[in-house]
Kinemage of the C-alpha trace (Angstrom):
@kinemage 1
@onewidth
@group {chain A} dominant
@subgroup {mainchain}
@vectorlist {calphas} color= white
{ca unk a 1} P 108.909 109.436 65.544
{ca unk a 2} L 111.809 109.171 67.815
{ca unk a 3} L 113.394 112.112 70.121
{ca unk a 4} L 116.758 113.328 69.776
{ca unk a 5} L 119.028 112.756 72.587
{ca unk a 6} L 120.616 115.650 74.161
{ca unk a 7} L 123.559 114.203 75.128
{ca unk a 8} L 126.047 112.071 73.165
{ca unk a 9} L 125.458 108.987 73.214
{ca unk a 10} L 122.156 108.730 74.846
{ca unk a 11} L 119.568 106.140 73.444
{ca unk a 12} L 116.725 108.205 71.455
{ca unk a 13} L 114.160 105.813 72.907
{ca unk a 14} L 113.930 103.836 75.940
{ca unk a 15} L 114.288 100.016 75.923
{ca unk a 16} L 111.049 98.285 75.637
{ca unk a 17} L 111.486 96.306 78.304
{ca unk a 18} L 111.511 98.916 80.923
{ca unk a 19} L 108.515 100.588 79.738
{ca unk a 20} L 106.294 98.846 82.224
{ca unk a 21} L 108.717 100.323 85.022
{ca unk a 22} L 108.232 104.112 83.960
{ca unk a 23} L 104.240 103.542 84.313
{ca unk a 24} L 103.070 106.092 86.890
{ca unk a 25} L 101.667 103.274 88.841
{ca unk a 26} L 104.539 100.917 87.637
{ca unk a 27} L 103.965 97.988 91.143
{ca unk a 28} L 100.364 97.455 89.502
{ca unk a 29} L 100.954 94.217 87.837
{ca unk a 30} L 99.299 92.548 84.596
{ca unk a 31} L 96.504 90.515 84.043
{ca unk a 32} L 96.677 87.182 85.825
{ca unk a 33} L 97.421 84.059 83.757
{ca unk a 34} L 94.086 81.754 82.572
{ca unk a 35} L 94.386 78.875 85.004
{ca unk a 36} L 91.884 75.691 84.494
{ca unk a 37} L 91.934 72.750 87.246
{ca unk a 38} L 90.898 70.290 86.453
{ca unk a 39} L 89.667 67.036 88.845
{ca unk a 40} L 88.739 68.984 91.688
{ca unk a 41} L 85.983 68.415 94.540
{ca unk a 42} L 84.083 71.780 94.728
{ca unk a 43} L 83.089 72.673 98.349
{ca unk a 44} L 79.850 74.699 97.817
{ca unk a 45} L 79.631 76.557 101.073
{ca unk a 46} L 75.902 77.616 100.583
{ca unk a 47} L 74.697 74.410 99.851
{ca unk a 48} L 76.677 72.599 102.821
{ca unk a 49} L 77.649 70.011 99.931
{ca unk a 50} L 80.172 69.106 97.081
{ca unk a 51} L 79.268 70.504 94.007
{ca unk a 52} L 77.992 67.332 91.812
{ca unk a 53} L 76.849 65.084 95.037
{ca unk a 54} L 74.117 62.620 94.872
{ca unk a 55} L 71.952 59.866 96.684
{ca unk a 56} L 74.471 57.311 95.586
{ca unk a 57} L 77.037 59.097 97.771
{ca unk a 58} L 79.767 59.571 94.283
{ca unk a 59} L 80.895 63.127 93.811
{ca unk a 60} L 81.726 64.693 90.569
{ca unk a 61} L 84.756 66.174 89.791
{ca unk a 62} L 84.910 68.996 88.604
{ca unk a 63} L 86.517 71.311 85.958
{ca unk a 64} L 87.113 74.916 87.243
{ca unk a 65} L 88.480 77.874 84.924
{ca unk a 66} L 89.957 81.691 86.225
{ca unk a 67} L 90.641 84.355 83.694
{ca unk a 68} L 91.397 87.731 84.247
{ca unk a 69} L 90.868 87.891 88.157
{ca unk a 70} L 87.421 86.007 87.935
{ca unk a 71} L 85.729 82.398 87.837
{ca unk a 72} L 84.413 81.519 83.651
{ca unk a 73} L 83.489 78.474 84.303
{ca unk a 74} L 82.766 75.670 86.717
{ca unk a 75} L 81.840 72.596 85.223
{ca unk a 76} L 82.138 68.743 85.549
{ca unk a 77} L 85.865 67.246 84.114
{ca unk a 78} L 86.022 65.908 80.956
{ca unk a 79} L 88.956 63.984 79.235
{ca unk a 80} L 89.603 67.094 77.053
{ca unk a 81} L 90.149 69.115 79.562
{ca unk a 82} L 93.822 67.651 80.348
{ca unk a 83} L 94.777 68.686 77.084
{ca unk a 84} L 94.138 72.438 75.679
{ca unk a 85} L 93.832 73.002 71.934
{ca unk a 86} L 96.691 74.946 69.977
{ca unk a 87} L 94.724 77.967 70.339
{ca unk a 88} L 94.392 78.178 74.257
{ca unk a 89} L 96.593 79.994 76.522
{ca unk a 90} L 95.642 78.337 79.560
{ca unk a 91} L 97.829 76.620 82.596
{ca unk a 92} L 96.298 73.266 83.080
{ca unk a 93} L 96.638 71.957 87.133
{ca unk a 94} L 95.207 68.096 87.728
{ca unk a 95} L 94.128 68.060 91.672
{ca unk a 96} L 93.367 64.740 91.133
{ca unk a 97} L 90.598 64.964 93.705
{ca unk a 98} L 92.180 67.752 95.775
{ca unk a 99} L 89.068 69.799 97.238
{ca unk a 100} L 88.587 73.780 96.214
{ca unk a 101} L 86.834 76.108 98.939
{ca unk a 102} L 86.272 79.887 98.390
{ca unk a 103} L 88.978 82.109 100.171
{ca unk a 104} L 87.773 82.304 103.282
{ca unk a 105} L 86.298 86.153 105.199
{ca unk a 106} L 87.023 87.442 108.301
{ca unk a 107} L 84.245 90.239 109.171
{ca unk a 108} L 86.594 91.445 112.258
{ca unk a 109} L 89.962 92.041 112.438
{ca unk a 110} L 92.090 95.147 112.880
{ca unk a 111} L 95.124 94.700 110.604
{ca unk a 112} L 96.862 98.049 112.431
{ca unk a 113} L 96.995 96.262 115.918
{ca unk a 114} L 100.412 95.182 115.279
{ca unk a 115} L 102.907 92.603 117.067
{ca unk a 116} L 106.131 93.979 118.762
{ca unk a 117} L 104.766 94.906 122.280
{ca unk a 118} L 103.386 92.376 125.253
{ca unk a 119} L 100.742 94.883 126.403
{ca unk a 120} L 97.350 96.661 125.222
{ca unk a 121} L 98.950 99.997 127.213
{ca unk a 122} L 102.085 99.548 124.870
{ca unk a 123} L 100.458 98.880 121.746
{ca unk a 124} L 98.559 102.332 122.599
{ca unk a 125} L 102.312 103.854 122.509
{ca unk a 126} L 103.367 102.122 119.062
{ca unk a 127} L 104.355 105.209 116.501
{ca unk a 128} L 102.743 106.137 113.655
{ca unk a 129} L 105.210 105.008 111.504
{ca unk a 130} L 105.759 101.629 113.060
{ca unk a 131} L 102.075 100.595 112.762
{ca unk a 132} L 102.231 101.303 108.928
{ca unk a 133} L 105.239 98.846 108.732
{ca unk a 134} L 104.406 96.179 110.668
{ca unk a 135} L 100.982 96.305 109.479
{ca unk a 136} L 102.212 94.869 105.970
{ca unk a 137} L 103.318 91.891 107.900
{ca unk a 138} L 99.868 91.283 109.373
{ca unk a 139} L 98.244 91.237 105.662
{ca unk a 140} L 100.363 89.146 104.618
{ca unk a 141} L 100.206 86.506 107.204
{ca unk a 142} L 95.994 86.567 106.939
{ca unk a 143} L 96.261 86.070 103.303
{ca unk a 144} L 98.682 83.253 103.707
{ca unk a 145} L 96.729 81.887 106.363
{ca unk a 146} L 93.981 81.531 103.721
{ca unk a 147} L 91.820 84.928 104.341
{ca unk a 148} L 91.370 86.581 100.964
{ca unk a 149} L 88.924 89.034 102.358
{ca unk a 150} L 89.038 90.767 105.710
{ca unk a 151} L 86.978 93.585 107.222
{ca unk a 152} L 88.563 96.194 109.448
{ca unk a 153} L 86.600 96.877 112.209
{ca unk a 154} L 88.642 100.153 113.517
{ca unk a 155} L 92.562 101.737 112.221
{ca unk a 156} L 92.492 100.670 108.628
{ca unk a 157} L 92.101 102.914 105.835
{ca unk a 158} L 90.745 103.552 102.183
{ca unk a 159} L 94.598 104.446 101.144
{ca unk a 160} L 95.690 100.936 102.524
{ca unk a 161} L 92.805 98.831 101.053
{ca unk a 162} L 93.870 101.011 97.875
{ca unk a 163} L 97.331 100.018 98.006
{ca unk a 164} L 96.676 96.244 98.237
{ca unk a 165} L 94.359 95.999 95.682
{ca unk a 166} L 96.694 97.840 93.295
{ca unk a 167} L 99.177 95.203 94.481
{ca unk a 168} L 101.729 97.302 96.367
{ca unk a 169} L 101.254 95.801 99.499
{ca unk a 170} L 100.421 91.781 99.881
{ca unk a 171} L 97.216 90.908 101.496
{ca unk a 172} L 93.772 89.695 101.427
{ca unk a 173} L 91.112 92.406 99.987
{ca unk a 174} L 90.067 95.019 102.774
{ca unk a 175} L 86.859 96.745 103.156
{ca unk a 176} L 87.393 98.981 106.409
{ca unk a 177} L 85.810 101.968 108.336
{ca unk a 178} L 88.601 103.551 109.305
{ca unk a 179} L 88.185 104.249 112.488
{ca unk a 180} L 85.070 103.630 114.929
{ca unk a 181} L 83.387 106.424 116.603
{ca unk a 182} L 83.728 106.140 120.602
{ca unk a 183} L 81.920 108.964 122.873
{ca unk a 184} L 84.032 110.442 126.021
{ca unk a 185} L 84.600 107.082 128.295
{ca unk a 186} L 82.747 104.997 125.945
{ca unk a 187} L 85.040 101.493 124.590
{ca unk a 188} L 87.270 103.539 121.943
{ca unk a 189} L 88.079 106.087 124.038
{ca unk a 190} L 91.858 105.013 125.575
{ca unk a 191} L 92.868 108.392 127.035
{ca unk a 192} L 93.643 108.249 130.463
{ca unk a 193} L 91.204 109.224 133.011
{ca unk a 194} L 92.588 112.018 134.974
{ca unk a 195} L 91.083 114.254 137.780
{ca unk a 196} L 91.146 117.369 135.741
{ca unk a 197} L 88.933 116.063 133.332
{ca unk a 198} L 88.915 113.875 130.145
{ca unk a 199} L 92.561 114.364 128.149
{ca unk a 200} L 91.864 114.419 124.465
{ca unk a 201} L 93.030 110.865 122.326
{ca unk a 202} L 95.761 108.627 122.571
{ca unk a 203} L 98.967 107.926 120.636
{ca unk a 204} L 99.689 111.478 120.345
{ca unk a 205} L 96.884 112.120 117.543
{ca unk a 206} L 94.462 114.766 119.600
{ca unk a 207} L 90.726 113.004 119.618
{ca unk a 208} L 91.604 110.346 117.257
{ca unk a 209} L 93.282 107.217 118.287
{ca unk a 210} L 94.665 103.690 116.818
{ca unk a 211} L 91.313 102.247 116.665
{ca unk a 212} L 88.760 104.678 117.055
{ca unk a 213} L 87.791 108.729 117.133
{ca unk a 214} L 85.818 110.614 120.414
{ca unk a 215} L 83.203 112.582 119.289
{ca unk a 216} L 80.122 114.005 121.485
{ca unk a 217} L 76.650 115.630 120.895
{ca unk a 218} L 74.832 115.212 117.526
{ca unk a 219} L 77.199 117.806 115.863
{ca unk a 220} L 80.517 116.252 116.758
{ca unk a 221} L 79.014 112.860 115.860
{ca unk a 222} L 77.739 114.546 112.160
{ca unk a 223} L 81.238 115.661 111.494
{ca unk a 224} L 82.645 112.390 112.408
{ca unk a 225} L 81.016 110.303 110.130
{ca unk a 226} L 81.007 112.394 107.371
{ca unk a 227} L 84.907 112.645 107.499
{ca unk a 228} L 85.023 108.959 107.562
{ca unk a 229} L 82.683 108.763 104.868
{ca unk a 230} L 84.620 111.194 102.881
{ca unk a 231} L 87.724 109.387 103.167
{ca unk a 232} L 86.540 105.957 101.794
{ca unk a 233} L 84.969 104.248 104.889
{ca unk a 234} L 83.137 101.234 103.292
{ca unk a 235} L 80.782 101.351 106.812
{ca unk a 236} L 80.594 102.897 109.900
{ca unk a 237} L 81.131 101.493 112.964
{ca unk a 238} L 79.984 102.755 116.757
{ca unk a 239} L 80.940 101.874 120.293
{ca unk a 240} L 77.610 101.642 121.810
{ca unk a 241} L 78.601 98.803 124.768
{ca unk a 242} L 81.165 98.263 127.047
{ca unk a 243} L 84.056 96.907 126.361
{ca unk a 244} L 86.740 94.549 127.468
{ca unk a 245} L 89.900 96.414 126.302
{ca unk a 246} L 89.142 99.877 127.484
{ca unk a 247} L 89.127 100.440 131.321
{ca unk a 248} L 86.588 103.096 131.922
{ca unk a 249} L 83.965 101.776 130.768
{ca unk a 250} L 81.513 98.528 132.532
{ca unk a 251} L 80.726 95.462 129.758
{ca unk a 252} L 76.832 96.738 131.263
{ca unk a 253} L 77.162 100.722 130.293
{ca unk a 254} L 75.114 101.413 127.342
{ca unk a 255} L 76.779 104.077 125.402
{ca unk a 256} L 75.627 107.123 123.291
{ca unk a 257} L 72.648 108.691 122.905
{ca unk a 258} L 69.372 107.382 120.346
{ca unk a 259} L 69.769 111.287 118.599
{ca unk a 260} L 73.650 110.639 118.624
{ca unk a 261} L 73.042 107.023 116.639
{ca unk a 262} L 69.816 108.073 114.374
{ca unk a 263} L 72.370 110.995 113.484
{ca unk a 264} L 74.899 108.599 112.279
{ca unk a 265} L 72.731 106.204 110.460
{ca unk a 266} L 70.909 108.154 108.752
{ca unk a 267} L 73.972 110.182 107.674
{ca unk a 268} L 75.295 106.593 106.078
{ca unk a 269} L 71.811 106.240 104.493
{ca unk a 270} L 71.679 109.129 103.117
{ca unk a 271} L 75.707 109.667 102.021
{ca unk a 272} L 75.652 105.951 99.700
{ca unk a 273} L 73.525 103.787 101.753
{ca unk a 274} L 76.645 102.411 103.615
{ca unk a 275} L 76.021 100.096 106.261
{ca unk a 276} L 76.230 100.661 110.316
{ca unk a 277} L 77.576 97.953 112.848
{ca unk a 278} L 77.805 98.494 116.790
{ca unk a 279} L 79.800 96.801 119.199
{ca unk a 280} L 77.724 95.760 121.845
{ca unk a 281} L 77.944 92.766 124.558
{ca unk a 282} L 74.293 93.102 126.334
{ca unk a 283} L 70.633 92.903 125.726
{ca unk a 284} L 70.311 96.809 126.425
{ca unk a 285} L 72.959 98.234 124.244
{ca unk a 286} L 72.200 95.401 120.924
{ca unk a 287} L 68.326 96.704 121.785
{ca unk a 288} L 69.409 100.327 121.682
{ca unk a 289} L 71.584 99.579 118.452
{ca unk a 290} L 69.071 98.000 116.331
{ca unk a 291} L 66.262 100.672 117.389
{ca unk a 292} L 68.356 103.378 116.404
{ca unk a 293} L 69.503 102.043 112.401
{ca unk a 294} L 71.970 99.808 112.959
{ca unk a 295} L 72.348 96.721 110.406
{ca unk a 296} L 75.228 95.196 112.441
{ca unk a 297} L 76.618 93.348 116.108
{ca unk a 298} L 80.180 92.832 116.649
{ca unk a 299} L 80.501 90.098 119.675
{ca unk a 300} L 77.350 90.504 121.562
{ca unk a 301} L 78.302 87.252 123.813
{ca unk a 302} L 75.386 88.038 126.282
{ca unk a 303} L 72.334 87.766 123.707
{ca unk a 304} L 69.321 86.261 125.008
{ca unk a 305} L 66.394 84.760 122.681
{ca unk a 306} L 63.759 87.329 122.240
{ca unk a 307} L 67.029 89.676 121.493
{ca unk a 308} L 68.416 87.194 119.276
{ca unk a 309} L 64.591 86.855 117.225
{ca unk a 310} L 64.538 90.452 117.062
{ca unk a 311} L 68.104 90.688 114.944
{ca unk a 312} L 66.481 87.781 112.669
{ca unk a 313} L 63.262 89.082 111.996
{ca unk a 314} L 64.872 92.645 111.366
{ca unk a 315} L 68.262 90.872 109.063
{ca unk a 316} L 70.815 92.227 111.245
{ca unk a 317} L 74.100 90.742 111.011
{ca unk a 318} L 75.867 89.276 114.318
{ca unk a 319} L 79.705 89.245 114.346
{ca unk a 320} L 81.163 86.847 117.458
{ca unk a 321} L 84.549 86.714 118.479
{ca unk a 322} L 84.818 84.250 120.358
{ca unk a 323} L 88.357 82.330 120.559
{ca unk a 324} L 90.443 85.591 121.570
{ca unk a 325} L 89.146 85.704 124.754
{ca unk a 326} L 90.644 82.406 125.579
{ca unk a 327} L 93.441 83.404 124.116
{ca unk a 328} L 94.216 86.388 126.332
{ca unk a 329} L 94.047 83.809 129.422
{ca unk a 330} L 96.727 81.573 128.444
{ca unk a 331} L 100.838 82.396 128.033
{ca unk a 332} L 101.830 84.059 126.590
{ca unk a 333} L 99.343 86.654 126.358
{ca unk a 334} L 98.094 86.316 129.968
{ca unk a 335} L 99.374 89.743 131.268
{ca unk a 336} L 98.097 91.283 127.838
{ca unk a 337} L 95.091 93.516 129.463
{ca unk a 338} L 95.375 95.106 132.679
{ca unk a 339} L 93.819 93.688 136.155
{ca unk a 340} L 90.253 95.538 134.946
{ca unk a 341} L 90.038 94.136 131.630
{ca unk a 342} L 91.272 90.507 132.503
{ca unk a 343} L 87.830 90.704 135.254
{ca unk a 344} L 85.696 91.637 132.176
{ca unk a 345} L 87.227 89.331 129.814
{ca unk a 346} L 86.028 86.699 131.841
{ca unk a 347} L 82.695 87.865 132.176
{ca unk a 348} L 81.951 87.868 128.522
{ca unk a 349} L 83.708 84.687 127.953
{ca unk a 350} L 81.361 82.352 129.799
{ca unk a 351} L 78.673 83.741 128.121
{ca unk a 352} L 80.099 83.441 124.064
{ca unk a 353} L 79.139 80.060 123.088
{ca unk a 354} L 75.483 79.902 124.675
{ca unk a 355} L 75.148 83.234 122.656
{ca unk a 356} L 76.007 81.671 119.350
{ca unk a 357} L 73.844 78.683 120.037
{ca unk a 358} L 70.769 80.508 120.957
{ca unk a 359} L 71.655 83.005 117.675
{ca unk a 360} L 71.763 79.985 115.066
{ca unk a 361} L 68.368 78.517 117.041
{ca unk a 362} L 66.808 81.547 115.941
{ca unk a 363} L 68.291 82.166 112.332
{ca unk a 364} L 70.519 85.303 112.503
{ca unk a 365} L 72.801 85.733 109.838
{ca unk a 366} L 76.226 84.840 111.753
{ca unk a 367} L 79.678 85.765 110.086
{ca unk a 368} L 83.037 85.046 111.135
{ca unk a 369} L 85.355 87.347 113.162
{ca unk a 370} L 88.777 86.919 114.502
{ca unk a 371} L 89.175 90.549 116.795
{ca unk a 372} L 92.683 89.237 117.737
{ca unk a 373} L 95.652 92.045 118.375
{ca unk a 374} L 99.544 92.257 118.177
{ca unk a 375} L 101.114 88.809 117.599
{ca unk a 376} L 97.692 86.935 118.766
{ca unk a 377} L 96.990 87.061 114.920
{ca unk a 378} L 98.836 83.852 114.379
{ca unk a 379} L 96.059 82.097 116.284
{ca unk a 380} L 93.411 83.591 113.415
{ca unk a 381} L 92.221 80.449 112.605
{ca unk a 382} L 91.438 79.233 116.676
{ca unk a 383} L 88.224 80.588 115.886
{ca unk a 384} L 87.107 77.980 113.824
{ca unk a 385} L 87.745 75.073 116.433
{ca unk a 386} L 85.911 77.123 119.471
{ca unk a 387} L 82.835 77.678 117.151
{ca unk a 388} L 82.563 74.015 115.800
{ca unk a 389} L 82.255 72.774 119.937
{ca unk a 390} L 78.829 73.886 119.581
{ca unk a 391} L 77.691 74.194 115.577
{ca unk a 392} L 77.889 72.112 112.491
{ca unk a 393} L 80.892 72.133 110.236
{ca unk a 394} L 78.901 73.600 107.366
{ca unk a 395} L 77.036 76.141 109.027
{ca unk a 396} L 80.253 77.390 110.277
{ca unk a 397} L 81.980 77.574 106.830
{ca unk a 398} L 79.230 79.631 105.746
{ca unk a 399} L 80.344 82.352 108.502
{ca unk a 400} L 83.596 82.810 106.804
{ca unk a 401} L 82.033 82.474 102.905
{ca unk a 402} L 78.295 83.109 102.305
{ca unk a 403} L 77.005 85.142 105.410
{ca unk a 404} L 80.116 87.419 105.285
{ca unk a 405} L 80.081 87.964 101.687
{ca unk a 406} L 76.383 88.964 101.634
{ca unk a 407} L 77.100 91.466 104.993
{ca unk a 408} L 79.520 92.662 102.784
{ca unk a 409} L 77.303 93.561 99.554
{ca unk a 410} L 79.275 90.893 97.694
{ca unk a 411} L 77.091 87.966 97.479
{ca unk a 412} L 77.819 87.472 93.765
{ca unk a 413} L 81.474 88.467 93.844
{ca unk a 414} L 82.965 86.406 97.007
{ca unk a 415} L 82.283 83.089 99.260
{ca unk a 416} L 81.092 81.205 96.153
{ca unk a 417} L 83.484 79.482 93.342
{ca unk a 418} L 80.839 80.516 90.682
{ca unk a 419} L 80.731 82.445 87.067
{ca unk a 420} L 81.576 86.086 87.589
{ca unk a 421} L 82.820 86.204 90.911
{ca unk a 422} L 86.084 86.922 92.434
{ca unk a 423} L 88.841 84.039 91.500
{ca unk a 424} L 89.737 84.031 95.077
{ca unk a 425} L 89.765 79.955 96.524
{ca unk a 426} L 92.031 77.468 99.004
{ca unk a 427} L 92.960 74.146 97.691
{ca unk a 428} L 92.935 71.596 100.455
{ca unk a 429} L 93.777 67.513 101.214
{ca unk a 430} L 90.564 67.608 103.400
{ca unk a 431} L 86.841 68.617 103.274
{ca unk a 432} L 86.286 71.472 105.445
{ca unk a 433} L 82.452 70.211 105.153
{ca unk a 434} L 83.139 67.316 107.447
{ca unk a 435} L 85.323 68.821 109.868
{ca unk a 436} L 85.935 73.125 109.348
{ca unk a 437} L 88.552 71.968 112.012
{ca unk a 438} L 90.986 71.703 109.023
{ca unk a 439} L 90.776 75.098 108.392
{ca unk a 440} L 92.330 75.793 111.863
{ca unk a 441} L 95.353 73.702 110.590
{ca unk a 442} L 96.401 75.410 107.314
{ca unk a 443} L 99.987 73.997 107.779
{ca unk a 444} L 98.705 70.219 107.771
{ca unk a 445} L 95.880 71.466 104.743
{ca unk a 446} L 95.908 73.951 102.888
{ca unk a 447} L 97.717 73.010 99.401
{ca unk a 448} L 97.542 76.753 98.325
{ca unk a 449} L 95.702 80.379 97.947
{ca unk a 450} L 94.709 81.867 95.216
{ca unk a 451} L 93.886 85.623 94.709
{ca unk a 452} L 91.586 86.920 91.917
{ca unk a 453} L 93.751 84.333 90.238
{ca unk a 454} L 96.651 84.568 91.267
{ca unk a 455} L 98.569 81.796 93.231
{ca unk a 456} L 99.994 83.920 96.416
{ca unk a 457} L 100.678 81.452 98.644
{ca unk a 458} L 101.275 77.581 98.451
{ca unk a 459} L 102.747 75.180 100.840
{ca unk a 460} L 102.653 71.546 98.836
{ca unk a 461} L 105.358 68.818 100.001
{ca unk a 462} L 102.981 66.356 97.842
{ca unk a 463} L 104.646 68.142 94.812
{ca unk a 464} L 100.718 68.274 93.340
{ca unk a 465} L 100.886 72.135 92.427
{ca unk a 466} L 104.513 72.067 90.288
{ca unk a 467} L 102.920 73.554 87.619
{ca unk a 468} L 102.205 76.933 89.435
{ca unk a 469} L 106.161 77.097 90.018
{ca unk a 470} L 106.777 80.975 88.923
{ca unk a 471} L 103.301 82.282 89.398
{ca unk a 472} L 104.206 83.442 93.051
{ca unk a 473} L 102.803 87.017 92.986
């Protein structure tokens, strides 16, 4: 039945081919295409070996197919393969030995600590407005950079993770607590400390800042995390430690309460069993943490061993962040944190690698984290380099695939090129199982990314991927 026009002239039915653009979500593209490649060496993070290795030292190659956003099928190539029957709709892509890794995780970042200004003070001062903006530019980069997954660790929301999954926005897939709970003086709290007493936030935005809220007393703390909760937090994180970025408060200071943090955990236990993680440097504050419900340590570069056997035998997931420190010594991020800050950076730096030595000695589940702000996020991949001075190649890859995906609830979905799980992988001319190095040096390696199937970023003067020419997303 068609609708008569009420104007002369006017088409009684719109042309089919903008129908897609009159959807009420019309940026949410279509199904991805069915891609098999074909001749490909399978890293298998989990394993620490190439899918298909034996005694004899001769890998298989292997035969990997994507439809619909996911892995089908993962199998070893066969001369068929090159050549799909009449009835298949499938892209075909020879690697011709070209090795596949699953897109790679990093368990802290914070994707709203944009570039544009030379100072922590400054980025404090950044509008509203101008963090949404340039934050687009910071997803993009990570994904490109060959993170498919990232978790927020304090600014991000549920309406940004939202609007990249639905493909409005470009960027790798974001699981995010929006913002971290800090109590008066504790490490999110970046008010300045006057005479008068403590004045409320920063940025203009009352008790709620870029990266974290204040709230005090078991009440305050009960509203908090519900509100985050309510608006789409994936997990909760809490200041409980010093920190090196805020200026009140000593790298030693151990921070809220044990009713303040049982208040918040068992809120997330009881409001969807969502996960806890604390940011915490010393023995005292990771202790006070993991006695109180917390599953999770971001950093905690001054671990000792009993510490570190306690977080194994009790599963709790360490985060390190080790490279930016460096980086905020040398130019041209040098003059990045004020006189205070530089003092503690130092401090905790000295103490990051013997941390994640004695953590891997006693089998904590370690996962890779970034924690680099404003332009600094170029250097994203550092961390891989300053980790493998001290660790194996495959134990680090697992960081950034297998460790973060299970911290994440995801085991099955991401870190793994398997059946059912997310098509998300890197092609590469080198086996990050030999040297993770390579990861650190995406524009020497790293062929191409690929998204839940879709090809989103390539960079190929070998002229091996022609055949995804027009799949850009």
């Amino acid at each position: 039945m068609t609708t008569k026009a009420l104007y002369p002239g006017a088409p009684a039915e719109t042309r089919p081919s903008l129908l897609p653009k009159l959807a009420i979500k019309p940026w949410i593209p279509g199904p991805p295409p069915s891609i098999r490649l074909i001749n490909a060496l399978v890293v298998d993070p989990a394993s620490g070996s190439l899918l298909g290795s034996n005694s004899n030292q001769t890998v298989l190659k292997h035969t990997v197919v994507m439809n619909n956003g996911k892995f089908v099928e993962v199998r070893p190539t066969v001369k068929e393969d090159e050549n799909p029957s009449d009835k298949e709709e499938v892209m075909v892509v020879d690697l011709k030995g070209a090795y596949i890794c699953p897109g790679l995780i990093d368990c802290h970042v914070h994707v709203t600590a944009v570039a544009g200004v030379k100072t922590m003070s400054e980025l404090m001062r950044v509008s509203a407005q101008e963090v949404h903006l340039r934050t687009t530019y910071n997803l993009k980069e990570m994904l490109q950079r060959g993170f498919t997954t990232v978790r927020d660790t304090g600014g991000a929301t549920k309406v940004l993770a939202n609007a990249i999954q639905e493909g409005l926005i470009v960027g790798p897939r974001l699981f995010q607590c929006g913002k971290a709970l800090s109590q008066t003086g504790g490490h999110g709290d970046f008010a300045p400390a006057l005479s008068g007493g403590h004045e409320l936030g920063c940025c203009g935005g009352g008790d709620v800042g870029l990266f974290a809220r204040v709230a005090d007393g078991v009440p305050a703390v009960l509203s908090a995390v519900r509100g985050e909760l309510k608006g789409g937090a994936d997990f909760i994180k809490i200041m409980i430690g010093g920190g090196v970025a805020s200026e009140t408060d000593a790298i030693e200071s151990v921070q809220y309460t044990a009713e303040e943090i049982r208040a918040i955990t068992t809120t997330c236990k009881q409001m969807g069993g969502k996960r806890t993680t604390a940011h915490a440097y010393t023995v005292e504050s990771i202790r006070h943490a993991i006695e109180n419900g917390v599953q999770g340590i971001e950093h905690g570069n001054l671990i000792d061993e009993p510490t570190a056997n306690l977080m194994a035998t009790n599963g709790i997931y360490l985060t390190p962040t080790l490279s930016c420190y460096s980086i905020m010594t040398r130019p041209p991020f040098e003059n990045f944190l004020p006189p205070s800050g530089q003092a503690k950076n130092e401090e905790v730096m000295k103490q990051g690698l013997k941390a994640l030595k004695i953590a891997s000695k006693a089998g904590v589940t370690i996962c890779y984290g970034s924690d680099l702000l404003t332009s600094m996020q170029a250097l994203q991949t550092e961390e891989f380099t300053v980790r493998a001075t001290v660790l194996s190649s495959p134990e680090i890859l697992r960081h950034a695939t297998t460790n973060a995906a299970k911290m994440l609830n995801k085991a099955d979905l991401l870190g793994t090129i398997a059946p059912e799980a997310y098509a998300d992988l890197l092609i590469l001319n080198a086996n990050p199982l030999e040297d993770v190095t390579v990861l650190d040096r995406p524009e020497e390696h790293l062929i191409a990314v690929i998204q839940e199937g879709r090809v989103v970023a390539t960079s190929d003067p070998s002229g091996l991927l022609e055949s995804f020419e027009g799949l850009m997303r």
